[in-house]
C-alpha positions in Angstrom: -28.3 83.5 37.9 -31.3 84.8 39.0 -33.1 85.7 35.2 -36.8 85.6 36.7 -36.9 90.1 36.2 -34.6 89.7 33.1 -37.4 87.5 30.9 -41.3 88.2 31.6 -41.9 84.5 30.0 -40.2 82.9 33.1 -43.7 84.0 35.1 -41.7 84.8 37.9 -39.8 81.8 38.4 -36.0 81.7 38.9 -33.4 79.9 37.6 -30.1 78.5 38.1 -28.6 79.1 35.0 -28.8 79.0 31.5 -27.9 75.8 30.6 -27.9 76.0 26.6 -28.1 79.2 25.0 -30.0 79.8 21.6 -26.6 80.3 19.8 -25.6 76.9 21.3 -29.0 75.1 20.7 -29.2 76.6 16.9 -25.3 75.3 16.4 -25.8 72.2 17.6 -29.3 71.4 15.9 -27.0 72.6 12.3 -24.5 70.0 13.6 -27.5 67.1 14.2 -29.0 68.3 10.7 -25.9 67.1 8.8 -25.1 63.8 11.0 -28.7 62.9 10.0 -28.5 63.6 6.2 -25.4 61.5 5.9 -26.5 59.0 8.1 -30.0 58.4 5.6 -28.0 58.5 2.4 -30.9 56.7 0.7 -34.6 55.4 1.1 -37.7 56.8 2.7 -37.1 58.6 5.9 -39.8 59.7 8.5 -39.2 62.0 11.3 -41.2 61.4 14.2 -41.6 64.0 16.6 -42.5 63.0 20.4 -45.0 65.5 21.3 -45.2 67.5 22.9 -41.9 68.4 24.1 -39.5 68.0 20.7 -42.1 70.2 18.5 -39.4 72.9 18.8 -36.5 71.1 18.3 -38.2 68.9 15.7 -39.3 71.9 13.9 -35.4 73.6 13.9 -33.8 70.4 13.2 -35.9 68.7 9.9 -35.0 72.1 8.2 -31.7 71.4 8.9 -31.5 67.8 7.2 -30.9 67.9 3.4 -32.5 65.1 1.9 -36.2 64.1 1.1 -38.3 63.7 4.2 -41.7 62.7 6.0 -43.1 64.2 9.4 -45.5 62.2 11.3 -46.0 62.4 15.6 -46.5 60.6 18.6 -47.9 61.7 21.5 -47.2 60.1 24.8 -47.4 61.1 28.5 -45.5 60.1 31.9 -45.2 63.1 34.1 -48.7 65.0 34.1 -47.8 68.2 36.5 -45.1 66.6 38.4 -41.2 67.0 37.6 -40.5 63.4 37.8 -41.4 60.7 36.0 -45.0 58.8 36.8 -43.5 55.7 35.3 -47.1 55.2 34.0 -46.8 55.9 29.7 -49.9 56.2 28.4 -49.8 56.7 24.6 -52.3 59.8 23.5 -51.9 60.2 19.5 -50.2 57.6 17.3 -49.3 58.2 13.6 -51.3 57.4 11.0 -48.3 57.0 8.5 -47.5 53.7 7.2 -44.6 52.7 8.8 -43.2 49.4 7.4 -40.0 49.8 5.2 -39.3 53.1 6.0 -36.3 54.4 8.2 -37.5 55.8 11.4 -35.8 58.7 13.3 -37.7 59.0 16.9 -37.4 62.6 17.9 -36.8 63.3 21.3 -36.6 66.6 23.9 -34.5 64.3 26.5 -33.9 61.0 28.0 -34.1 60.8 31.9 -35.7 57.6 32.8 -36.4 55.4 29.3 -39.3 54.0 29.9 -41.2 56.0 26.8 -38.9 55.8 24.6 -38.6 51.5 25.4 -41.7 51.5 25.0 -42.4 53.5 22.1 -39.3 51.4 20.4 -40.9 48.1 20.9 -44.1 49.6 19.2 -42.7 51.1 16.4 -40.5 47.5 16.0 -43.5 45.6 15.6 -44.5 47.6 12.6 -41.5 46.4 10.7 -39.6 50.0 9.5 -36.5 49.4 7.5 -34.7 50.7 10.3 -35.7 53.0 13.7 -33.0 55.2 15.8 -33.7 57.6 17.9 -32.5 61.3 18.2 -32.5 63.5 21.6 -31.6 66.7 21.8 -30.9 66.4 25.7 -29.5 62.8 27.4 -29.2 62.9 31.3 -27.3 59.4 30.6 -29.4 57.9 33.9 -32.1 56.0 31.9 -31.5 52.7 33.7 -35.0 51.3 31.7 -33.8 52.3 28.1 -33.5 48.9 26.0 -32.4 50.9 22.7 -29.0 53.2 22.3 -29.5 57.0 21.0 -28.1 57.2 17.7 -28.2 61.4 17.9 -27.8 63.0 20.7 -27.5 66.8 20.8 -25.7 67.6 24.5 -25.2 65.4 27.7 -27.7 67.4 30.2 -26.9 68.2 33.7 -29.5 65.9 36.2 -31.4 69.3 36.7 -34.8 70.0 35.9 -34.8 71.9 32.6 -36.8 74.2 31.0 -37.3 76.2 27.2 -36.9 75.0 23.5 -40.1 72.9 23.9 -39.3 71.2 27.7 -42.0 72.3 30.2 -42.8 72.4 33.9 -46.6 71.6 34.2 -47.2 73.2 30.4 -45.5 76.5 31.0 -41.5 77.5 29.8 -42.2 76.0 26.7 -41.3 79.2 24.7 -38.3 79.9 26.5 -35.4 80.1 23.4 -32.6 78.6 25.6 -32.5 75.9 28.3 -32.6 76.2 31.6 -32.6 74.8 34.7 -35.5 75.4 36.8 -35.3 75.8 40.5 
């Protein structure tokens, strides 16, 4: 599907398809929002967002969980301008929130490789939360270096590059409202 003169916000750029629509991405998110709420029946909970690709999907989804809740993020970084994975994590912004005692819920866009998430798990271990799991809205299920299982996962992703609801190419298609896959 060629949707590059369909939406303006594409900046020229086609598509292959639409992947996840917003109907779809708001449905599921509704659906994550309730898994959550009765999976935390019952001490502190902090959400922590993975800037800067799960801001939207963070943002949609703690609205959706109904109980108490904290938000805190971490900002890390592994692909720079390119559309695979540097391998190199370097982590730019780490919370300030006490995090010892507390359930954890790592908030993810997607898992490809693992190698942020392993390593943002280990950190977020050391710091002694009552519990940590992680949540992805997308999972390629081809992260051969991820040490921890995803608790929440929103849709098994096609191995395509993807686009909109927060993922980016280079910092642009972040404002797309579906998913797509870039060509």
């Amino acid at each position: 599907m060629n949707t590059s003169t369909a939406d303006p916000r594409l900046l020229g750029r086609k598509v292959r398809r639409i992947v996840y629509t917003e109907d779809i991405l708001a449905q599921r998110v509704r659906e994550l929002g309730a898994e959550i709420t009765a999976y935390y029946p019952e001490g502190d909970l902090l959400v922590l967002g993975l800037l800067k690709g799960s801001f939207i999907f963070l943002s949609d989804l703690v609205r959706e969980i109904g109980r108490p809740i904290h938000v805190d993020f971490l900002v890390a970084s592994s692909y720079g301008d390119r559309t695979v994975s540097s391998g190199n994590v370097r982590l730019l912004y780490d919370p300030e929130t006490e995090l010892e005692g507390k359930h954890i819920l790592l908030v993810e866009d997607i898992v490809d490789t693992g190698r942020t998430l392993s390593r943002l798990m280990d950190l977020l271990q050391a710091r002694k939360p009552r519990s940590v799991e992680i949540c992805a809205l997308l999972h390629k299920h081809i992260a051969t270096e991820l040490r921890y299982p995803t608790r929440f996962i929103g849709f098994d992703a096609p191995n395509e590059f993807l686009v909109g609801y927060g993922l980016d190419h280079a910092e642009n298609f972040r404002h797309i409202p579906y998913i797509a896959s870039l060509q």
